[in-house]
C-alpha positions in Angstrom: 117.0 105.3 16.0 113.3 104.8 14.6 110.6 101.7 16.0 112.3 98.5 14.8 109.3 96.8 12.2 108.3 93.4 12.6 110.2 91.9 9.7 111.0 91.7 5.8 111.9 89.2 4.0 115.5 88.7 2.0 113.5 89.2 -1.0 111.7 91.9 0.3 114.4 94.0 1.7 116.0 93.7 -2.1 113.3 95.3 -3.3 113.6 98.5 -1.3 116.2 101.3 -2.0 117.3 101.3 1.5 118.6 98.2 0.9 121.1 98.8 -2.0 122.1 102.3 0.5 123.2 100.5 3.2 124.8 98.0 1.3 126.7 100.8 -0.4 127.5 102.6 2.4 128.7 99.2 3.7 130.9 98.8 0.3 132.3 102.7 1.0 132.9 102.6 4.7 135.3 99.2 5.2 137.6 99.9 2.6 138.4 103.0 4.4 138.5 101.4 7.7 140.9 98.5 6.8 143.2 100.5 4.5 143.6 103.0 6.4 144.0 100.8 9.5 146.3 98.5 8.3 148.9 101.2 6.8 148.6 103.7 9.8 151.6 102.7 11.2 153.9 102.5 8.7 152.7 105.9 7.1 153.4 107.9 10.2 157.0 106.3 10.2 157.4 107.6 6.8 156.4 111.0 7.9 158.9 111.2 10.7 157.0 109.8 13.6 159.3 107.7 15.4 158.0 103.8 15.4 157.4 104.0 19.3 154.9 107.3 19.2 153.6 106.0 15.9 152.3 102.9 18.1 151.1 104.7 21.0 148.9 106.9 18.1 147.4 103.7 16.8 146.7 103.0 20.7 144.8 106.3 20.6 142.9 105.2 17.4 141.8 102.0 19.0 140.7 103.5 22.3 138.9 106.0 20.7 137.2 103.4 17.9 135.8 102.2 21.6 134.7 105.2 23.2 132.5 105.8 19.8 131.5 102.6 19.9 129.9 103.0 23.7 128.7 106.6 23.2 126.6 105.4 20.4 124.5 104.3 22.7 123.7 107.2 24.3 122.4 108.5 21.5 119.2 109.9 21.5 116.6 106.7 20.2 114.4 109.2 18.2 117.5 110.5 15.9 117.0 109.1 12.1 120.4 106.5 12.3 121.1 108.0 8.9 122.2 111.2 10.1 124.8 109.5 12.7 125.6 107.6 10.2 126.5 110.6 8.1 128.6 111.7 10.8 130.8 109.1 10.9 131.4 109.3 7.1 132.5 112.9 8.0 134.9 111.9 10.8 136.6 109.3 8.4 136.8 112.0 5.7 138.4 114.1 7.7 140.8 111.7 10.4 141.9 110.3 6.2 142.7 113.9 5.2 143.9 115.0 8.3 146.5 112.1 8.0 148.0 113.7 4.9 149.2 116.5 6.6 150.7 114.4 9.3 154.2 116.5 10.4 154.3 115.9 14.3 152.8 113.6 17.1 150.0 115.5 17.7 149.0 116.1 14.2 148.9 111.9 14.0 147.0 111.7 17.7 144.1 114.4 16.3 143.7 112.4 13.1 144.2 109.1 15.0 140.8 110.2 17.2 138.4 111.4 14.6 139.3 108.6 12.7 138.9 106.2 15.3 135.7 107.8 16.3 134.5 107.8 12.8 135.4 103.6 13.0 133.3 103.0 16.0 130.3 104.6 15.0 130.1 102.4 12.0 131.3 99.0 13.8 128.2 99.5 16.2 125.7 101.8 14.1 125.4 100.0 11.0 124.3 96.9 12.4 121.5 98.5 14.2 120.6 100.2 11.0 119.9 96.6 9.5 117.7 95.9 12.2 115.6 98.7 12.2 115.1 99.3 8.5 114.2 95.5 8.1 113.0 94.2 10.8 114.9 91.4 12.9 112.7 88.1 11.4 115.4 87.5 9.0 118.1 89.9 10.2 120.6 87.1 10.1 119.7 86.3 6.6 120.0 90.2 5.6 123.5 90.9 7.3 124.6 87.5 6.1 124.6 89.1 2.6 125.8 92.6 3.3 129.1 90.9 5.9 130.1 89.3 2.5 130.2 92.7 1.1 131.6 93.7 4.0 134.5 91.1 3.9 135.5 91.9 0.0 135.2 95.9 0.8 137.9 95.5 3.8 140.3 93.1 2.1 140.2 95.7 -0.9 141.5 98.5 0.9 144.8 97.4 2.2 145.1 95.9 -1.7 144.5 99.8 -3.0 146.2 101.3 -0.3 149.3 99.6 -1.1 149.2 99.6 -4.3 148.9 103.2 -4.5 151.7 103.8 -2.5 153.9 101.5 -4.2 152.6 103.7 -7.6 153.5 106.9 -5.8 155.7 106.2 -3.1 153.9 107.1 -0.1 150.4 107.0 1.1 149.1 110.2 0.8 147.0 109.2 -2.9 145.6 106.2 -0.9 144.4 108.2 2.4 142.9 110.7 -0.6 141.1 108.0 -2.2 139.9 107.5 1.5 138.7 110.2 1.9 136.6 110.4 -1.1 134.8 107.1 -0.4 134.4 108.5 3.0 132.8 111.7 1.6 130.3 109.3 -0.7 129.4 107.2 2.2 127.7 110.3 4.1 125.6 111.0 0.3 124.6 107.1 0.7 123.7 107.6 4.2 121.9 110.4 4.2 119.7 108.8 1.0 118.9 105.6 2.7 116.1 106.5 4.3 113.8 103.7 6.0 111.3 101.7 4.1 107.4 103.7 4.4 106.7 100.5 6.3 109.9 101.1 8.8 109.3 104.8 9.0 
């Protein structure tokens, strides 16, 4: 994913574009995560699923989140990180919209593993993304600031996610909200290229 650089400063990662990318993409990615993980269950009850296969789909999710989050590191080392990066924004985009048209089991188990594929690619990605765009001097420093972003993003999406369907009464306006943030987190991605002095 690129030659880790020997280091920048808080105030010099702040400086850099790359900085305010990733932090976006961070801001995107968890509301997506948590809102959608929170209220999977319940919205596949609401779409007929019976509460027993509705659990063993979120099962699926979570084993899959952890396949992702192993393959990622076979990935080849000299890939730019923002393009799998990208591609996790795509499989959240599409497990979210997928999850609208939920009418059977295995509609729910196809969205439950690109979503969950889509969530452990960032859980394990992002992180190295930090670290090789700025260095890991003061990496602890760096994703000190983008966790807290990280923490407000996921406790926002459950917050919209139910709210919306409390508005509407289901979840389908939520999971297409989703999907949208999911659709601008590959744009962020894909512009948060690495610092000259990471490249």
């Amino acid at each position: 994913f690129g030659t880790p650089k020997p280091g920048e400063t808080m105030q010099q990662a702040m400086r850099l574009p790359a900085f305010w990318l990733l932090m976006l993409y961070t801001a995107l990615v968890y509301p997506v995560q948590a809102g959608v993980g929170l209220h999977q269950a319940p919205h596949l009850i609401e779409r007929g699923i019976e509460p027993t296969t509705a659990a063993l789909i979120v099962s699926c999710f979570s084993l899959m989140s952890g396949v992702a989050a192993m393959a990622c590191g076979f990935l080849p080392r000299r890939l730019p990180i923002r393009l799998p990066l990208a591609l996790t924004g795509i499989l959240l985009a599409a497990g979210a919209l997928l999850m609208t048209a939920v009418a059977s089991p295995g509609t729910g188990y196809l969205a439950a593993r690109l979503f969950g594929l889509g969530i452990g690619g960032v859980l394990t990605l992002l992180p190295v993304a930090w670290a090789n765009y700025f260095g890991r001097e003061n990496f602890g420093a760096i994703r000190g600031v983008a966790l807290s972003v990280q923490v407000l993003a996921q406790a926002a999406g459950p917050l919209v996610s139910g709210v919306l369907h409390d508005l509407n009464g289901d979840y389908r306006l939520a999971l297409q909200c989703f999907a949208a943030l999911s659709v601008l987190s590959v744009l962020a991605a894909l512009a948060a290229r690495p610092p000259r002095s990471a490249a």
